[in-house]
C-alpha positions in Angstrom: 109.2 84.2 90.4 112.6 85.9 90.3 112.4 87.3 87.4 109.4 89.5 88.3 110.7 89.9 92.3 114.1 91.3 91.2 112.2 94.5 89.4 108.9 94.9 91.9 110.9 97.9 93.7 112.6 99.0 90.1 110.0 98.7 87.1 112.7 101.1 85.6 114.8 97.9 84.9 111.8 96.0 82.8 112.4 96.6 78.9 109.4 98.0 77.2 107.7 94.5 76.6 108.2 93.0 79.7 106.5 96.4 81.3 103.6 96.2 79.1 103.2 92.1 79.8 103.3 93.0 83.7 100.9 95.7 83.6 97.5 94.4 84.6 96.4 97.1 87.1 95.7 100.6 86.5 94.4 100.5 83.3 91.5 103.0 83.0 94.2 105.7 84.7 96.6 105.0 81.7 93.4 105.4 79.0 92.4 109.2 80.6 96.5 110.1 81.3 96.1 109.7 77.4 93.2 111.0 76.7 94.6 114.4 78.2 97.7 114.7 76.4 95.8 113.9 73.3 93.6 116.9 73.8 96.4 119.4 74.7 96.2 122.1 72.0 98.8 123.8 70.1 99.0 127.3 71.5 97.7 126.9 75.0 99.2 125.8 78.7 99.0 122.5 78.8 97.4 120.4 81.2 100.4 119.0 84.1 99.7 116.0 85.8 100.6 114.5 89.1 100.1 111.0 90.5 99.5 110.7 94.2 99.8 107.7 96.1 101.8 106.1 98.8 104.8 104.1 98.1 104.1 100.6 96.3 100.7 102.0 94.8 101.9 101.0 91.3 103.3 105.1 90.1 106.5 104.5 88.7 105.0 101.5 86.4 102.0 103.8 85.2 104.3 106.9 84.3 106.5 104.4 82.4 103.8 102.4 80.5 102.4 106.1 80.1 105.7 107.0 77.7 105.9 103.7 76.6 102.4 104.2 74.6 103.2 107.4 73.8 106.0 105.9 71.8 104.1 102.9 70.8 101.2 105.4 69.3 102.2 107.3 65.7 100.5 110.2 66.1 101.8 110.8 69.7 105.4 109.7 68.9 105.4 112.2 66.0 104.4 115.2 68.3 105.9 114.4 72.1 109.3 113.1 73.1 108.9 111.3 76.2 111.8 111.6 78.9 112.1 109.9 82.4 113.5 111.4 85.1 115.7 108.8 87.4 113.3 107.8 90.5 116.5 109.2 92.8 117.1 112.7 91.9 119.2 113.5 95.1 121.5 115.8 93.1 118.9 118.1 91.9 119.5 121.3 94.6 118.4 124.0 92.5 116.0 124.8 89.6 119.5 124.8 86.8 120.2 121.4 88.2 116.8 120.2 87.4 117.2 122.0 83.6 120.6 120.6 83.5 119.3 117.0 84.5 116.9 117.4 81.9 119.2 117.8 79.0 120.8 114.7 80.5 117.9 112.8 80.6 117.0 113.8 77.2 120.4 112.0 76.1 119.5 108.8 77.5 115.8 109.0 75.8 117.2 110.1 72.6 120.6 108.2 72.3 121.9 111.6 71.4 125.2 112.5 73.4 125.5 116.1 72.3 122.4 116.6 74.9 125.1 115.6 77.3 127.8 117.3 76.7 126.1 120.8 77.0 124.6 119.9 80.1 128.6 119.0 81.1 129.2 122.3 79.3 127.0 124.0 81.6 127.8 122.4 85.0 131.9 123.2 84.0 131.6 126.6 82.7 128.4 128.7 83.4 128.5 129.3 87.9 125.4 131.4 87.7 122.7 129.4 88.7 119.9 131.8 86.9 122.0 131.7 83.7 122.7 128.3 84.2 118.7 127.2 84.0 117.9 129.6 81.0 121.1 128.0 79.3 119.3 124.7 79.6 116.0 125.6 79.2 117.2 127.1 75.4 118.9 124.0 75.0 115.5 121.7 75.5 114.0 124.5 73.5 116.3 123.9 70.2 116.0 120.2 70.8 111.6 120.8 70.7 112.6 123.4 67.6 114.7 120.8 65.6 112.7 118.1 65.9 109.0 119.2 66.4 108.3 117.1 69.3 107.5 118.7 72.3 108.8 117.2 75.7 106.8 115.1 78.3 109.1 114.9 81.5 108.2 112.1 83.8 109.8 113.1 87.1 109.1 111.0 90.3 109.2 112.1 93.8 108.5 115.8 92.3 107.9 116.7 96.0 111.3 115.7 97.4 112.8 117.6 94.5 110.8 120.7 95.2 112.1 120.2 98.6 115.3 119.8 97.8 115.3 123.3 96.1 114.3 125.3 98.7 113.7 128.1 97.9 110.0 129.8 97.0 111.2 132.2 94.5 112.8 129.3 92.3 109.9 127.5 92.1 107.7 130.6 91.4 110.0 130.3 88.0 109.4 127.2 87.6 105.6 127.3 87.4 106.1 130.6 85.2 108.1 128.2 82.9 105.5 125.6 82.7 103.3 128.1 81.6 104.9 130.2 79.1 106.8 127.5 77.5 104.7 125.2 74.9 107.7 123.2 74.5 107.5 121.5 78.0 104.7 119.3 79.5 105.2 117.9 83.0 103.9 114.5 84.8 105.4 114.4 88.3 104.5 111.7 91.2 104.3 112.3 94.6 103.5 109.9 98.0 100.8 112.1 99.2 100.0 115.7 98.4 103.1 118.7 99.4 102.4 121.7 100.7 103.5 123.4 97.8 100.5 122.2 95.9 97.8 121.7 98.4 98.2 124.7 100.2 96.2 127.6 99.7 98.7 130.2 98.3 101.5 127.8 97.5 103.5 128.5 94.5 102.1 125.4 92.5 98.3 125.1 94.3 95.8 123.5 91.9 98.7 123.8 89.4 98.6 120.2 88.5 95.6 117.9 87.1 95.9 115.2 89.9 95.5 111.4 89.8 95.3 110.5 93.1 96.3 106.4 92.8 93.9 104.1 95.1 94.6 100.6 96.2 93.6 97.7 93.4 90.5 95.7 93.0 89.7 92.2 93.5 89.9 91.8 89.5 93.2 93.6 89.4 94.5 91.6 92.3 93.4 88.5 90.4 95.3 89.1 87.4 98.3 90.0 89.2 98.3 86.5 90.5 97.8 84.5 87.2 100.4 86.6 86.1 103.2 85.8 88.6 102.0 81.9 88.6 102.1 81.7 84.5 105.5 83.7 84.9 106.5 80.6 87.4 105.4 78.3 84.8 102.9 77.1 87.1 99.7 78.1 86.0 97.6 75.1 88.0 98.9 77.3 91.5 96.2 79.9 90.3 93.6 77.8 89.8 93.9 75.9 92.9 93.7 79.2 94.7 90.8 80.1 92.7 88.7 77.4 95.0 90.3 79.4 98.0 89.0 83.0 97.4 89.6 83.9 100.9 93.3 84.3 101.3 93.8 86.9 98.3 91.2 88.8 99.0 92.0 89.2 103.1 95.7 90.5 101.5 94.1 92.6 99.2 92.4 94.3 102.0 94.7 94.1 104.7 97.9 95.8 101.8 94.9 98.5 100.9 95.3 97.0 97.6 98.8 98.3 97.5 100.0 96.5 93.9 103.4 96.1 95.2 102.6 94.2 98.0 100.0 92.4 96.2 102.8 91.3 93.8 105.0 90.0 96.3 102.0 88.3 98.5 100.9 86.2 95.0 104.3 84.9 95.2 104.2 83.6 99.1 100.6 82.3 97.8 102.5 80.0 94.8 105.5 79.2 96.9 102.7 78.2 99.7 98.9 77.0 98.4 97.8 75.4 100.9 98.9 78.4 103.5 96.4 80.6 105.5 95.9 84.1 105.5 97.4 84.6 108.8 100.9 82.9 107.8 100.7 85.0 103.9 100.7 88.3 106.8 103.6 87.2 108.4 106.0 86.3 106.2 105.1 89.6 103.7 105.6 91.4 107.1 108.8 89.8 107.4 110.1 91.0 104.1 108.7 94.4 104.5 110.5 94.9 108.1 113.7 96.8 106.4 112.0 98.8 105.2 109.4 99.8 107.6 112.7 100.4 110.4 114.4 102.6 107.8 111.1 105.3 107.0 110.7 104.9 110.7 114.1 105.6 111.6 114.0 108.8 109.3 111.7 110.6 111.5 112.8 113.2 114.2 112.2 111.5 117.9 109.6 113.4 118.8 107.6 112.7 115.4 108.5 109.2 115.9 107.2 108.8 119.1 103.6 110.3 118.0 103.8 107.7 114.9 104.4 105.2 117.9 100.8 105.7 119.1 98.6 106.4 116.2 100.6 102.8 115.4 99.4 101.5 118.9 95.8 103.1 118.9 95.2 101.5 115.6 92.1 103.3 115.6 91.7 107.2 114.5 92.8 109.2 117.5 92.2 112.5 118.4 94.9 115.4 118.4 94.5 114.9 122.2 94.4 111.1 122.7 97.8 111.1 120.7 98.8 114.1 123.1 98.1 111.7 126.0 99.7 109.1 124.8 102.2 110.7 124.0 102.9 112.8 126.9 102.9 116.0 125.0 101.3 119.2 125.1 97.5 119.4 122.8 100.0 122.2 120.6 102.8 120.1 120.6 101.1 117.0 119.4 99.0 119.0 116.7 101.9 120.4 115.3 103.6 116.9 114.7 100.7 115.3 113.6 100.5 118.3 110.9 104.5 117.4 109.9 103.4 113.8 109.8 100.1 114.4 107.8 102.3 116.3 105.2 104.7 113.5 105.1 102.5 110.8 103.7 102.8 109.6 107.4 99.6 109.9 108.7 96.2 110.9 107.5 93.0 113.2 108.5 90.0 111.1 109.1 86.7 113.2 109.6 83.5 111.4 110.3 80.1 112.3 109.4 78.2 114.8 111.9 82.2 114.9 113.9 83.2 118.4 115.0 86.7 117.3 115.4 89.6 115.7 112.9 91.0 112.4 113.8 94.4 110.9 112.8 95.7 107.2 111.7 98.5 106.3 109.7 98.2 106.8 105.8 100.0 103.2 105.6 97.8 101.0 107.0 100.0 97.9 106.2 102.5 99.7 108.7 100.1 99.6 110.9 99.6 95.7 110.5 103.5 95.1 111.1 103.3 97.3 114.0 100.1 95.2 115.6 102.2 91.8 114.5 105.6 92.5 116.1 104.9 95.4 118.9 101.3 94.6 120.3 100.2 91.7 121.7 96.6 93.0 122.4 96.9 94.2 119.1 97.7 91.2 117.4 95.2 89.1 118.6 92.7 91.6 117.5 94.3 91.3 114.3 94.3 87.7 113.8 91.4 87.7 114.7 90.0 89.6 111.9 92.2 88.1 109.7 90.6 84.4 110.6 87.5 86.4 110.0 88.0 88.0 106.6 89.3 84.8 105.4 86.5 83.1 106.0 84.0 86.2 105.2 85.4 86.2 101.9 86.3 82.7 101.2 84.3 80.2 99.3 82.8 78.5 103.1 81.6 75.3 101.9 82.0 72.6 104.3 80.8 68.5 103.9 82.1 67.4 107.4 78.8 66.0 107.8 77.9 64.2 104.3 78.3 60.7 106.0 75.3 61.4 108.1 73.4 62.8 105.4 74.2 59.8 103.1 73.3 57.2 105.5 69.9 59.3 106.7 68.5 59.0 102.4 71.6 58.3 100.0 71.4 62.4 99.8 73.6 65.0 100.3 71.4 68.1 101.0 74.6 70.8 100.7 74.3 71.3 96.8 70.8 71.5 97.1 71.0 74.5 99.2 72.3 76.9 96.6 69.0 76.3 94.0 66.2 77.9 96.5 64.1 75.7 94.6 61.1 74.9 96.8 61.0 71.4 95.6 64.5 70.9 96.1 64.2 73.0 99.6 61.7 70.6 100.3 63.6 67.4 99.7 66.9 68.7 101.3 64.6 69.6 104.6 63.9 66.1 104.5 67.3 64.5 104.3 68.8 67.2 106.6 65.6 66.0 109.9 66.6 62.4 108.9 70.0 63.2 109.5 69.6 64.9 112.7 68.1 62.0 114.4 70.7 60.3 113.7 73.3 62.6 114.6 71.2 65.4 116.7 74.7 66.5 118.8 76.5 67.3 115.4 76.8 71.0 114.7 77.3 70.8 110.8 74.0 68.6 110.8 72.4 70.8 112.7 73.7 74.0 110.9 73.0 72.7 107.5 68.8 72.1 108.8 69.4 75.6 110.3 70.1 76.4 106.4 67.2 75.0 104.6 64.5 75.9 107.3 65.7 79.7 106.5 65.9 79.1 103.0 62.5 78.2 103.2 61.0 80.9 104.9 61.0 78.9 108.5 62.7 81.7 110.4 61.7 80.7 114.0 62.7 76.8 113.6 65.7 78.0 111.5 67.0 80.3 114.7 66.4 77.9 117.3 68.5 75.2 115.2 71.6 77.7 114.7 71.3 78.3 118.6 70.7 75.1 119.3 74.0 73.9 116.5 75.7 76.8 118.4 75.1 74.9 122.3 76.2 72.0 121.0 79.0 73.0 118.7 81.0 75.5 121.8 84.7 76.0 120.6 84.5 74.1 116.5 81.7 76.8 115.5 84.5 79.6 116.2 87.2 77.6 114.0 86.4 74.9 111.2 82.5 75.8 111.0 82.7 79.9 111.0 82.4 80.2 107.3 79.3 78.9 107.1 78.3 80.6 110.3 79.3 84.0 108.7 76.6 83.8 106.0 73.9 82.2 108.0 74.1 85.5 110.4 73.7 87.9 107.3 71.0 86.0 105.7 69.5 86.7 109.8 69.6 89.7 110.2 68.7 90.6 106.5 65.5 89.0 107.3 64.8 91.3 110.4 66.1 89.0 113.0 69.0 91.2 113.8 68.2 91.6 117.6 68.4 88.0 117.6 71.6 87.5 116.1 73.0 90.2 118.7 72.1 87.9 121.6 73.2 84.8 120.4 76.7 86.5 119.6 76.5 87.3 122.9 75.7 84.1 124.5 77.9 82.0 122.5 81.1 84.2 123.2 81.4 85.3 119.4 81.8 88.8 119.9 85.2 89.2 119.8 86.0 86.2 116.7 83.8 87.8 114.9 83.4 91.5 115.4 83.0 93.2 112.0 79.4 91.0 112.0 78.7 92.3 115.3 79.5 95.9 114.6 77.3 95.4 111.4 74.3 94.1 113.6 74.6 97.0 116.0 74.2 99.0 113.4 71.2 97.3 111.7 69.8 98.1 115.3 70.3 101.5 115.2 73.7 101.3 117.5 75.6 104.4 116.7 79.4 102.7 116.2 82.2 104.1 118.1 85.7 105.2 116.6 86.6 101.8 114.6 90.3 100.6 112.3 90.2 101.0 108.9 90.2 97.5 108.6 87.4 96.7 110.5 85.1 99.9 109.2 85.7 98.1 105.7 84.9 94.6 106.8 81.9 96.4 108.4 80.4 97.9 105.1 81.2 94.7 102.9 78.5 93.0 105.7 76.2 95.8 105.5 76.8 95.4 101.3 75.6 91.6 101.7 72.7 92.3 104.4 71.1 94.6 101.4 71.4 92.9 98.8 70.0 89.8 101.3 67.3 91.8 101.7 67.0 92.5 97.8 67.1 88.7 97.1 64.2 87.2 96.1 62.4 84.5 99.2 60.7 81.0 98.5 
C-alpha cells in the first residue's frame, strides 16, 4: 500500500484522478457543498463555508475533490475558478499577505505567471499593509473581470491564519470584503470551531454555513478497505476479512471513524489477516506516537498537565475533578480547560437532566494511546473492551462442539439455529439433548441447547442451561466462547429476563470482560448509569439498539 500511505497525511500530492478513485467517504457532504454553490445568485452575498473536524477527519480530501468537480462540471467551470490555498500558510501575518497569497495561488491554479509577478510587485514595492491588500484585492478583481469566473478560495486551517493575523480590526475587513465583493467566495476548514466564529460578538459569528465533519460509517469504512486491498493488488485480503467483521468495526469505533486512521488501520489489516483487534490498536498506536508527543508537546505546562488527567480519567470529568487532579485552583483549572476546549483539545460533554458541564478529550484515539502506553489500570480496561467489541460485533459463530453433535444424530444443530423454524427448532432441540448426554460438562454443547430452548420460547430451561454452561465452562466462556455468550445475554434480557442476566454476570465474574452488556442490563433495570467513556457509552447504546429490535423480532 505505498502508494496510498505516502499521500494519507498530503491528499494535496494525488493528481485529480487518483483523488477521485480514493474518495469513498464523505460523499453526501460533497453533493450539498455543491448544491450550495450551485444556488449562489448573481447579485447577492454568497453563502461561505467552513468544514469542522479534528485532524485526519478526511477535510483536505473533500475541499479538493470539491474544486476538482467544480472543474470537472461545465456549467461550474464556466462561472467559478477554483483556487487552493497551501494547507501550511505560516507566512500569512496580515490580511495583505493573505491577498497577496491569493494572487499567488491563483498562478498556480491558472498556470498564469503574471498573477505572480504582481503579487512580487506588491511584496517589493507597496510597504503599506492597507494599500498593499486593496492592491491585491483589485488584482483578483481584474482577474474575475477578465475572465467572468468568479473565485472559490479553498483555504485550510482558516483559524490558525485568523490567528496568525491578530488583529480584530483586520479581520472586521475581511468579513466586510466577503460581503461586498461578488467576485470572492470562501471555503475555509478548521479542527474544531475558533472563537472568532463561535463566539457571540466575534467578528465572523455565524458568518460561515458550517459542515461540521463526523467520523465515517461502517459502509464508508468498508470501502476504504476494498480500496487499499485492490490498490495492493490483493483483493482476496478483503474478502477474508469480510468473514471477520469484528476487527474493522472495533477500529472504526475505537479511531471515532477518523478516515485517516481508518486508512492506515486497513493497511495493518492486509499486512496482518489473521491479527486481532487488540494487536491492529497497537501497532496504529505505534505509528501515531510522533505525532501525538509533538501536539502534546505544543501545549503550555500547565495546559498540558490538565490534558494529562482528562487523558487519565478517561471518563468526562468535572471542572473540579480535573482541578483535583490536577492540583489547581476550581478558576485555574476552568480557565485551562476553556483554552483547551477552544483548541480542538478537549470537549464539553453535558448530560441529560446535569446542572454541570463535563470535559474529555475531543480526540478520543489520544486518549486510547494514552490508556495503551501510560495506564496500566487503564489499559486493561481497554483491552478489555476491545476483546469485547470484537467479539460484539464480530460474526460469533463457533463449531467447537460439531463432533458431539455429529456422533449424538449425524446433525449439526448450529445452522439450524438461524431459521427459527419451529420444525427445524424442534429437530435441532433434539440433536442438541442427545448431544448433552454425551458430553453434559461441555460448555459449547451446553450453550448451543441454551440456544434453541430460547429460540423456542423455553426461557426457564434455556436460563438454567446458560448458567449451568456458565459453571461448567469458568475461564473458556470469558475467552473462545464470549461471542456467542454476547448475543445469548441480549436475546435475555430482550425477553424480560434482565434481572436474571445481572446475577449471573455477577456470579460468573463477567462484570468486568464484559461491561458495556452489563451497563446495558442495569439500565434495562432502571439503574441510573454513572459518568461512563465515550467508548463504552457507545458500546452501551449499540446493546440497547439490539435489545429493541430483540424485542421487535418476531418469537416461535
Amino acid at each position: 500500500m505505498a502508494a496510498i500511505r505516502r499521500r494519507i497525511y498530503n491528499p494535496a500530492h494525488l493528481t485529480p484522478d487518483e483523488l477521485k478513485e480514493s474518495f469513498v467517504a464523505r460523499e453526501d457532504t460533497l453533493a450539498e457543498l455543491l448544491r450550495v454553490i450551485r444556488e449562489q445568485t448573481p447579485g447577492r452575498p454568497w453563502q461561505h463555508m467552513m468544514l469542522i473536524g479534528p485532524r485526519g477527519m478526511g477535510k483536505t480530501t473533500l475541499g479538493l475533490r470539491f474544486l476538482y468537480a467544480i472543474e470537472a462540471d461545465p456549467d461550474l467551470r464556466e462561472r467559478w475558478q477554483p483556487v487552493a490555498f497551501h494547507e501550511e500558510s505560516y507566512g500569512i501575518g496580515s490580511l495583505a499577505d493573505f491577498w497577496i497569497h491569493a494572487l499567488r495561488h491563483l498562478t498556480r491554479a491558472t498556470g498564469e505567471s503574471r498573477w505572480e509577478q504582481r503579487a512580487e510587485a506588491l511584496v517589493a514595492n507597496e510597504a503599506d499593509q492597507e494599500r498593499a491588500a486593496a492592491y491585491a484585492l483589485a488584482e483578483l478583481a481584474d482577474f474575475s473581470r477578465e475572465s467572468a469566473r468568479r473565485l472559490i478560495l479553498f483555504v485550510e486551517n482558516f483559524d490558525s491564519i485568523v490567528a496568525q493575523i491578530h488583529d480584530e480590526r483586520q479581520i472586521h475587513s475581511l468579513r466586510a470584503t466577503l460581503i461586498e465583493r461578488p467576485e470572492i467566495l470562501l471555503l475555509g476548514s478548521a479542527n474544531a470551531y475558533f472563537e472568532s466564529i463561535g463566539g457571540y460578538g466575534e467578528p465572523l459569528y455565524e458568518f460561515f454555513r458550517v459542515f461540521k465533519l463526523e467520523g465515517i460509517g461502517k459502509e464508508e469504512a468498508r470501502r476504504i478497505l476494498e480500496l487499499a486491498a485492490s490498490g495492493e493488488g490483493r483483493p482476496e485480503v478483503s474478502e477474508s476479512l469480510n468473514m471477520e467483521q469484528g476487527r474493522l468495526e472495533t477500529i472504526r469505533r475505537l479511531t471515532g471513524g477518523n478516515p485517516r486512521l481508518l486508512a492506515l488501520a486497513c493497511r495493518l489489516l492486509i499486512e496482518s489477516p489473521l491479527g486481532s483487534a487488540v494487536e491492529d490498536l497497537e501497532r496504529l498506536i505505534d505509528e501515531q506516537t510522533p505525532n501525538f508527543k509533538a501536539r502534546i508537546e505544543d501545549l503550555p505546562g500547565q495546559a498540558r498537565k490538565v490534558f494529562h488527567c482528562l487523558s487519565e480519567g478517561w471518563k468526562p470529568l468535572l471542572a473540579k475533578e480535573v482541578a483535583a487532579a490536577a492540583n489547581l485552583s476550581s478558576s485555574h483549572a476552568s480557565a485551562q480547560l476553556k483554552q483547551l476546549t477552544e483548541k480542538g483539545y478537549a470537549r464539553e460533554v453535558r448530560f441529560s437532566g446535569a446542572k454541570r458541564t463535563r470535559y474529555e478529550v475531543s480526540d478520543r484515539f489520544y486518549n486510547i494511546y494514552y490508556l495503551l502506553r501510560c495506564s496500566r489500570a487503564g489499559r486493561d480496561r481497554l483491552e478489555r473492551l476491545v476483546g469485547f467489541l470484537h467479539d460484539l460485533f464480530g460474526r460469533g459463530r463457533h463449531r467447537a462442539a460439531g463432533a458431539l453433535y455429529r456422533t449424538a444424530t449425524d446433525i449439526d444443530p448450529e445452522p439450524i439455529l438461524g431459521q427459527d423454524d419451529g420444525g427445524c427448532l424442534s429437530e435441532a432441540e433434539q440433536c442438541a439433548q442427545r448431544a448433552v448426554s454425551l458430553g453434559s460438562t461441555d460448555y459449547s454443547v451446553l450453550h448451543t441447547l441454551s440456544d434453541v430452548l430460547a429460540r423456542r420460547g423455553n426461557w426457564t430451561e434455556a436460563l438454567s442451561r446458560l448458567e449451568q454452561a456458565l459453571r461448567v465452562g469458568r475461564g473458556q466462556s470469558r475467552e473462545h466462547e464470549r461471542p456467542r455468550l454476547v448475543p445469548s445475554m441480549i436475546r435475555a434480557v430482550a425477553a424480560g429476563h434482565a434481572g436474571r442476566v445481572k446475577q449471573m454476570m455477577e456470579e460468573r465474574r463477567l462484570v468486568e470482560s464484559m461491561e458495556p452488556l452489563w451497563h446495558a442490563v442495569r439500565v434495562e433495570l432502571g439503574e441510573e448509569l454513572e459518568s461512563l467513556p465515550a467508548e463504552i457509552s457507545d458500546a452501551v447504546s449499540v446493546i440497547r439498539e439490539k435489545i429493541a429490535d430483540s424485542k421487535k423480532a418476531p418469537h416461535p
